[in-house]
C-alpha positions in Angstrom: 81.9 155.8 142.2 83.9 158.7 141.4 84.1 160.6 144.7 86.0 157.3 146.0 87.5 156.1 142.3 88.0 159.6 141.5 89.2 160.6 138.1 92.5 161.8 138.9 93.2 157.8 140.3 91.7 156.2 136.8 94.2 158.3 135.1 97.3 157.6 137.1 96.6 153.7 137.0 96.3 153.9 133.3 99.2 156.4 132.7 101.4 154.1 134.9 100.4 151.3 132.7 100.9 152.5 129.1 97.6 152.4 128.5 97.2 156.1 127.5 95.6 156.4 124.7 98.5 157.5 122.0 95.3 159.8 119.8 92.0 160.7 120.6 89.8 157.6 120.4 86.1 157.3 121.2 86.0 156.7 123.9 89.2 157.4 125.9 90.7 155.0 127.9 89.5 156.9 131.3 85.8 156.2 130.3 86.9 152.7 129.3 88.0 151.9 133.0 84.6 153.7 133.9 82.9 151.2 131.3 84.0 148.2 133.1 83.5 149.4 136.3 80.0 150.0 135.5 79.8 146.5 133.8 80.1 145.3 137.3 77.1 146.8 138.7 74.6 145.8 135.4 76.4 142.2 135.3 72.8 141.5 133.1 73.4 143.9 130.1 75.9 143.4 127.4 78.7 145.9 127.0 76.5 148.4 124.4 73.5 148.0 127.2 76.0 148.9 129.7 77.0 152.1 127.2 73.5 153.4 127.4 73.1 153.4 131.4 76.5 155.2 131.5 75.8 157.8 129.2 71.8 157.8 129.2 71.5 161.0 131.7 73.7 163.1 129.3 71.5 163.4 126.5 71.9 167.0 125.9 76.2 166.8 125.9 77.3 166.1 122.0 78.2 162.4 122.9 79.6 160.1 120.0 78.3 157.4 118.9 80.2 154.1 120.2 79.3 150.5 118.0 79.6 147.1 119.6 82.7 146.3 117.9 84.2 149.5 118.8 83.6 149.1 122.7 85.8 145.8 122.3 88.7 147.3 120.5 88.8 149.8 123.4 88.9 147.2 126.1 91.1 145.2 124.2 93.5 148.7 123.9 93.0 149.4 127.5 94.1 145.3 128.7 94.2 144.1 132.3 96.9 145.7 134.1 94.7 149.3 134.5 92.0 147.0 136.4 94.5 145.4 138.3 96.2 148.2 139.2 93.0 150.1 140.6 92.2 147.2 142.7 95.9 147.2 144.1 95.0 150.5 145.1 91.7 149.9 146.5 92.2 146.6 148.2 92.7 146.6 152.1 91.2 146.1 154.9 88.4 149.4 154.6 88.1 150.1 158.6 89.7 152.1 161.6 90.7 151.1 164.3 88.0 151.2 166.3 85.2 149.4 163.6 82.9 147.6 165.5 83.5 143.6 164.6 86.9 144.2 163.3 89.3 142.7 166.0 88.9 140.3 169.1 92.0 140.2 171.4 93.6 143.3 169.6 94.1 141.0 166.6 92.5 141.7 163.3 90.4 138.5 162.3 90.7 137.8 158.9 89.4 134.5 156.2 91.2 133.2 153.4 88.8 130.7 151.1 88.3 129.9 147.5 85.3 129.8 145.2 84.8 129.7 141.3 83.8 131.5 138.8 81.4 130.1 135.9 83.0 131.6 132.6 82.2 130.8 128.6 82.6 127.6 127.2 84.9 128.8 124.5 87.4 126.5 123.3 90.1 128.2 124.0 89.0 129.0 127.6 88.5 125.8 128.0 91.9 124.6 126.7 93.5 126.8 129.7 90.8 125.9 132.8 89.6 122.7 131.7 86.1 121.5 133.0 84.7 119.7 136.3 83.8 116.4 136.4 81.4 114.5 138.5 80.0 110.6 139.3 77.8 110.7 136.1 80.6 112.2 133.3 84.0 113.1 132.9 83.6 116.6 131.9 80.5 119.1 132.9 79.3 122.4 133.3 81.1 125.7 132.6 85.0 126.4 132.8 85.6 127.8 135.7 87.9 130.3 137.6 88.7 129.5 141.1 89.1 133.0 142.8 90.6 132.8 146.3 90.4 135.6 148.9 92.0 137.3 152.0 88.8 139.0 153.6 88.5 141.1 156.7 86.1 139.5 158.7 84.3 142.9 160.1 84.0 144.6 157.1 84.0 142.1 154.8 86.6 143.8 152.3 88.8 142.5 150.4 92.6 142.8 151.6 94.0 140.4 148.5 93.1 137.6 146.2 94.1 136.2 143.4 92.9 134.4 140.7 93.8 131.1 138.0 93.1 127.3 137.0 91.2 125.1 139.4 94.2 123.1 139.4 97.0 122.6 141.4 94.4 124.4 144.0 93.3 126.3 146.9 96.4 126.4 149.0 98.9 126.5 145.6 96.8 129.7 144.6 96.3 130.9 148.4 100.3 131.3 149.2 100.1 134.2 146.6 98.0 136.1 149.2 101.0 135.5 152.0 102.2 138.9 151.2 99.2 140.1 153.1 99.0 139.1 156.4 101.1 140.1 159.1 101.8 140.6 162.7 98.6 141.9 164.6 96.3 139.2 162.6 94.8 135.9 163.1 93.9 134.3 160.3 90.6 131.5 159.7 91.4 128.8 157.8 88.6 125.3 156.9 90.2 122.3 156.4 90.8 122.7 152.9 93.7 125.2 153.6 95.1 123.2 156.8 98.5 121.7 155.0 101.2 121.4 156.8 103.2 123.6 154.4 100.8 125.8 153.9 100.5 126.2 157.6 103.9 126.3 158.2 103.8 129.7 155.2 100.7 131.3 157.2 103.2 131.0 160.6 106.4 132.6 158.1 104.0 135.8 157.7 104.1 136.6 161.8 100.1 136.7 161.5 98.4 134.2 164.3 96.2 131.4 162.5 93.0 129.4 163.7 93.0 126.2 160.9 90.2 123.5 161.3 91.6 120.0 160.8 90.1 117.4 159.2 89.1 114.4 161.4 91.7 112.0 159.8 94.3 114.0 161.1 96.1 113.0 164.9 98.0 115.4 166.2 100.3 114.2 169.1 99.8 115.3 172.6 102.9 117.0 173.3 101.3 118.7 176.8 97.3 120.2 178.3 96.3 123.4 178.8 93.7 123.8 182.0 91.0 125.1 179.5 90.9 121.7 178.2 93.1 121.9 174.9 96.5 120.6 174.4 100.0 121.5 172.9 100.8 119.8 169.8 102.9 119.9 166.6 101.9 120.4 163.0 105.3 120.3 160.7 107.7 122.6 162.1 104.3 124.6 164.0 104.0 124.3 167.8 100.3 124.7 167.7 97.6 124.4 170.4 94.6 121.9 169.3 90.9 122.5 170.5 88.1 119.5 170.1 84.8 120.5 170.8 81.8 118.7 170.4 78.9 120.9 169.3 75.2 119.7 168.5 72.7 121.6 166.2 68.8 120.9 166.6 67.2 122.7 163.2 64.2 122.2 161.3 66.0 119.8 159.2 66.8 117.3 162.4 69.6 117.4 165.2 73.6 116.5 164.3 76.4 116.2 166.7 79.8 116.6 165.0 83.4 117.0 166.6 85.8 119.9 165.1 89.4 120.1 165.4 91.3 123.5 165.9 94.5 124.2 165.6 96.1 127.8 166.5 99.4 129.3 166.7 97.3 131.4 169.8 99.6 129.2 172.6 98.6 131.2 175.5 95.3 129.4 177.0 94.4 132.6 179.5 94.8 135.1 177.2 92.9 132.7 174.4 90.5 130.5 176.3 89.6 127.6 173.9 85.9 128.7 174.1 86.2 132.1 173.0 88.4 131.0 170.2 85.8 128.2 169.1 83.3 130.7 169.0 85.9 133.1 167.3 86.1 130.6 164.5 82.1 130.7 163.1 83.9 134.8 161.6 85.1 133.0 159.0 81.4 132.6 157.6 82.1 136.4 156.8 84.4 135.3 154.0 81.4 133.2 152.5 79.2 136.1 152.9 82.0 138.3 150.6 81.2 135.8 147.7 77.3 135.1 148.2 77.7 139.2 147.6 79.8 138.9 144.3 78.3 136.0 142.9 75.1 136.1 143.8 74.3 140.4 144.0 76.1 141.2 141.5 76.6 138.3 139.3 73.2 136.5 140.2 74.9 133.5 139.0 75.7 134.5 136.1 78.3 133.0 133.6 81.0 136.3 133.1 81.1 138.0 129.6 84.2 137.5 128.0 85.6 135.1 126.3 88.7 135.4 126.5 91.5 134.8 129.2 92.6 138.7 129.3 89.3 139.4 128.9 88.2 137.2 132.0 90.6 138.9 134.0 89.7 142.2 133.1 86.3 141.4 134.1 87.1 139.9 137.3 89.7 142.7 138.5 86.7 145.1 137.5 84.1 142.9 139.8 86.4 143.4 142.7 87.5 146.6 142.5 83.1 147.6 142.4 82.5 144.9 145.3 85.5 146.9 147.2 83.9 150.4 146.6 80.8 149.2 147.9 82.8 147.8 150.9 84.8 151.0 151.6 81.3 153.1 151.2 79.7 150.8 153.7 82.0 151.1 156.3 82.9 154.4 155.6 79.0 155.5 156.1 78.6 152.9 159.3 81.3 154.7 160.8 79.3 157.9 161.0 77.3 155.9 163.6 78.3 155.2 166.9 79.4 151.8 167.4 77.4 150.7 164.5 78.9 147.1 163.0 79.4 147.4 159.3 77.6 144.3 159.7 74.4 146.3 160.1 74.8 147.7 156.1 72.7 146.1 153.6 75.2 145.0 150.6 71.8 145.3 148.3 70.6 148.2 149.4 73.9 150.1 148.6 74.2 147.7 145.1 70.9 149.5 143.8 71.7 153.0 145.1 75.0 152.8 143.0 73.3 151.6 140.1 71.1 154.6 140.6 73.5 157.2 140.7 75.2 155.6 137.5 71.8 155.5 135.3 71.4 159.5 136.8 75.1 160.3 136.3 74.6 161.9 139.6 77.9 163.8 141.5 79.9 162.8 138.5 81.9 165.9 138.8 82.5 167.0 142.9 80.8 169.8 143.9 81.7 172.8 146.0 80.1 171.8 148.9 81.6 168.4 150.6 79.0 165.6 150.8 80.7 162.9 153.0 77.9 160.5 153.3 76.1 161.4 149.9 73.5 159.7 148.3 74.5 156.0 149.0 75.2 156.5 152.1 71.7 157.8 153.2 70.7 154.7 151.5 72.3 153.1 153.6 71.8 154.6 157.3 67.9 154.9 156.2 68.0 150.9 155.9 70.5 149.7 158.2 69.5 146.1 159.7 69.4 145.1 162.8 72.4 143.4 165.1 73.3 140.0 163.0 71.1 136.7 164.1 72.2 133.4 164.4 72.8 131.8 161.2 71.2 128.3 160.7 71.2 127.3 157.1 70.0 123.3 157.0 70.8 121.9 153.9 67.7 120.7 151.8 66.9 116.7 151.5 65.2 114.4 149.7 65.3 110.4 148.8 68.0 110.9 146.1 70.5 113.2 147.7 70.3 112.4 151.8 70.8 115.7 154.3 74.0 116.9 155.2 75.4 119.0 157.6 74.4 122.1 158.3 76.3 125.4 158.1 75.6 126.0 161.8 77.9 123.7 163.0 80.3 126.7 164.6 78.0 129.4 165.7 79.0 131.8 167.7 75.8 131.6 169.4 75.8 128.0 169.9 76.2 127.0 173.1 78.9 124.4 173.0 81.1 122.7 175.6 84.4 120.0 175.4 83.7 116.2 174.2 83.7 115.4 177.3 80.4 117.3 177.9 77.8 117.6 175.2 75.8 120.1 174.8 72.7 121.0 172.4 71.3 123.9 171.5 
């Protein structure tokens, strides 16, 4: 963690904050942002559990002793902007040019998408986020965060995001990522995203967009391209639209579906509507970023605090960790030939970081230059193997029928026009 969050960057971000401390505390606000950052890799531990991993391997240094209540008064003192900061530093797309998986056409694919974020039930929490409802009551489950994401595609990094209530929504909270994208990128976009004024924002950034319509939408017919798609219109947008028919055979039974593209990608020889079909089923990658967070890290776990700055803290902290594992990832793939970052096990490099932290291992740089290190021979000595198909059919029973599978867009589906079905 600290050859690529070294200490030099944890104590510009919280000098540039004024969040220095003004006299010697215990502990100082550098090993505060260290603190947190560790918090995200032992999402299981409380904050004093956390304490002991970090400082476990130091036994024989004088170390004070650090309370409960005193490791809240420091992260209170240190606040949110230090954790936001080091992310704004971190955050970007964490590949060269020439990362396998990162670009198609010469553009750089990227995802935007949403998820939440179980958090306390704390009254005041709740007050600001509200609850979900579903059919059987008007309020359930946690308070949640809805976290929404710009994700490179190859790498899986993430370029921006930002975070609030689950209301007004995905797209309200998604134009704050339009600083972002820009000329050289296509964006993926699922129907949830596919507004026409949101559309019309993606277009004002000079990035290239691939949306997926819902069904009730009709775009006109304004002129056909020979690859079987057809010029249309969304706002002030001229946009090419693709319908394909595509049908999935899985363990769970056999579904035909048709999906509606749209894509500011107007030239049909340069873009065939099949390669950009099977261009689309990238922005699974962009799912894959959160099964990582919420899942690896968090294993579904509610967050910590309990208190908005508190949540915030804690998620700019969960990011900035997912990131470092992102840039060490691609950074060690890259030693490979033509390796796809891909091919890098996200658990495999979780546990190797939580090993170095319980060791305090390379906490000071040595002499001698170790640009894979530890990690990263974790990492090359358990790379998997070229990505398969992914098929995920949704579970069933007599209460809750199937539904669709995730499938429906693989890229290594064999799918053809409406006009001729295909299975596969």
């Amino acid at each position: 963690m600290t050859q690529i969050v070294p200490f030099e960057m944890a104590d510009e971000v919280v000098a540039e904050c004024g969040a220095t401390q003004q006299r010697l505390r215990k502990p100082p606000a550098r090993v505060v942002v260290y603190l947190l950052l560790a918090a995200a890799l032992f999402e299981e531990c409380g904050y004093p559990a956390v304490w002991s991993k970090l400082t476990g391997a130091l036994g024989s240094l004088p170390l004070p002793k650090i309370t409960a209540s005193g490791l809240w008064h420091a992260r209170c003192r240190l606040g949110v902007r230090p954790l936001q900061a080091l992310f704004d530093l971190l955050r970007g797309l964490a590949s060269a040019i020439r990362t396998a998986g990162a670009r198609w056409a010469g553009l750089l694919v990227v995802a935007i998408d949403g998820t939440h974020l179980d958090v306390p039930d704390d009254p005041d929490v709740r007050a600001r986020l509200g609850k979900g409802a579903n059919q059987y009551t008007a309020a359930s489950g946690y308070p949640q965060v809805l976290l929404v994401a710009l994700v490179a595609c190859g790498t899986r990094a993430v370029i921006d995001a930002a975070f609030g209530p689950r209301k007004p929504g995905e797209p309200v909270l998604g134009r704050r990522l339009l600083r972002s994208p820009h000329a050289g990128m296509v964006v993926l976009l699922d129907r949830g995203f596919a507004t026409n004024a949101f559309l019309q924002a993606v277009d004002g950034t000079s990035a290239a967009f691939l949306a997926r319509l819902s069904t009730a939408r009709k775009p006109s017919v304004l002129g056909r391209f020979d690859d079987g798609s057809f010029l249309s219109r969304i706002g002030t947008v001229e946009v090419r639209i693709i319908e394909w028919e595509i049908t999935i055979t899985t363990t769970a039974g056999r579904h035909t579906g048709v999906y509606r593209l749209a894509t500011t990608l107007l030239d049909h020889r340069r873009c065939p509507a099949f390669e950009l079909v099977r261009l689309y089923h990238e922005r699974w990658e962009v799912e894959s970023a959160y099964f990582a967070i919420k899942q690896s890290m968090l294993s579904r776990r509610v967050l910590r605090a309990r208190t908005l700055p508190g949540i915030a803290q804690e998620i700019y902290a969960l990011l900035t960790v997912y990131q470092v594992i992102r840039i060490a990832n691609t950074d060690t793939t890259g030693t490979v030939p033509g390796a796809d970052p891909d091919r890098a096990s996200f658990s495999i490099v979780l546990q190797a970081a939580r090993d170095q932290v319980i060791q305090a291992a390379n906490v000071i740089t040595d002499t001698t230059i170790d640009l894979v290190g530890a990690i990263g021979r974790a990492i090359l000595e358990h790379l998997m193997p070229a990505r398969r198909l992914r098929l995920s059919p949704a579970p069933s029973n007599a209460r809750y029928p199937a539904t669709r599978t995730r499938a429906c867009a693989s890229t290594d589906a064999p799918t053809r026009p409406p006009s001729a079905p295909t299975s596969c």
